[in-house]
N, C-alpha and C positions, 0 to 999 in steps of 0.2 A: 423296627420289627415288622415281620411280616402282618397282613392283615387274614390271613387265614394260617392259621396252628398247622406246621408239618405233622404232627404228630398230637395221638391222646394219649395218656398217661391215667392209668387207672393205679391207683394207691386203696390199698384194702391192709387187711390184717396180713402180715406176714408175707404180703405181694407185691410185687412191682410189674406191671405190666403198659409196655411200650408201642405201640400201632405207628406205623405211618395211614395220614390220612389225606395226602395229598400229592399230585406231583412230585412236589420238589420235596417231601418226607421220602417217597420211595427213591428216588434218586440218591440223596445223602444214604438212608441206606444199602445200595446197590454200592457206593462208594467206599461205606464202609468194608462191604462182604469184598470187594475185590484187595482193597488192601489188609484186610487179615488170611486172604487165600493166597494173595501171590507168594510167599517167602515156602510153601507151599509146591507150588508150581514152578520155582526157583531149583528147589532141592537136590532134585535131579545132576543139573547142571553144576553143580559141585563137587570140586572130588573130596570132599569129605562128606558125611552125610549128617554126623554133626552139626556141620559149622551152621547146614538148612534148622534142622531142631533148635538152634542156639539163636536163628535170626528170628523165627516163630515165637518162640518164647519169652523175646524180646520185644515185637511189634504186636501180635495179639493183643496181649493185655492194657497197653499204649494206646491203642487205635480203639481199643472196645473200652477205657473210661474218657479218651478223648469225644470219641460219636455219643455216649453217654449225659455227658456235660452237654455235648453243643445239642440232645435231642431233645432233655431236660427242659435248655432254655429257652427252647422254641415249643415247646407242647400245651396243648389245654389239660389240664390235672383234672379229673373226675376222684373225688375219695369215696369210696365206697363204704368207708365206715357212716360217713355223715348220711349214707343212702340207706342203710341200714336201720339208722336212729330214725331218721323219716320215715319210712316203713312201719320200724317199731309203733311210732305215732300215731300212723295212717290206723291200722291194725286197733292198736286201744280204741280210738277211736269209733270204727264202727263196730263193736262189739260194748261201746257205750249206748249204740244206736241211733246216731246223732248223723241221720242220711240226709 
């Protein structure tokens, strides 16, 4: 495994949010956008205009839970609920007055 997280991953209530925060995070990214764009850029070149929608709708959602998985497995998770609850603490806390 890498020694620095392509990616942070922030988990909250109802959220998933994904950053590249490295090099080789934007990279995999850039990898990803190129292969859910090309079928895309393909279309054209078809004499059906179909058969391009059919390939899209086929490798989109492929490519975006494969990048998914692989960004998953390489990210630092921050949860935002647990930040939350810390807060909450922080907060009782000094309004116990206990500076």
């Amino acid at each position: 495994m890498d020694l620095e997280p392509r990616f942070v991953l922030y988990k909250g209530p109802m959220q998933y949010k994904l950053k590249p925060c490295s090099a080789a995070g934007w990279l995999s990214f850039a990898a990803f956008m190129v292969v859910a764009i090309a079928p895309v850029l393909i279309a054209p070149l078809l004499p059906e205009p179909l058969w391009g929608m059919a390939i899209w709708l086929i490798t989109f959602p492929t490519a975006f839970l494969i990048f998914w998985r692989f960004a998953r497995a390489r990210s630092r998770v921050i949860d935002l609920g647990a930040v939350e609850t810390g807060w909450a603490e922080f907060e009782a806390w000094k309004k116990r007055g206990k500076r």
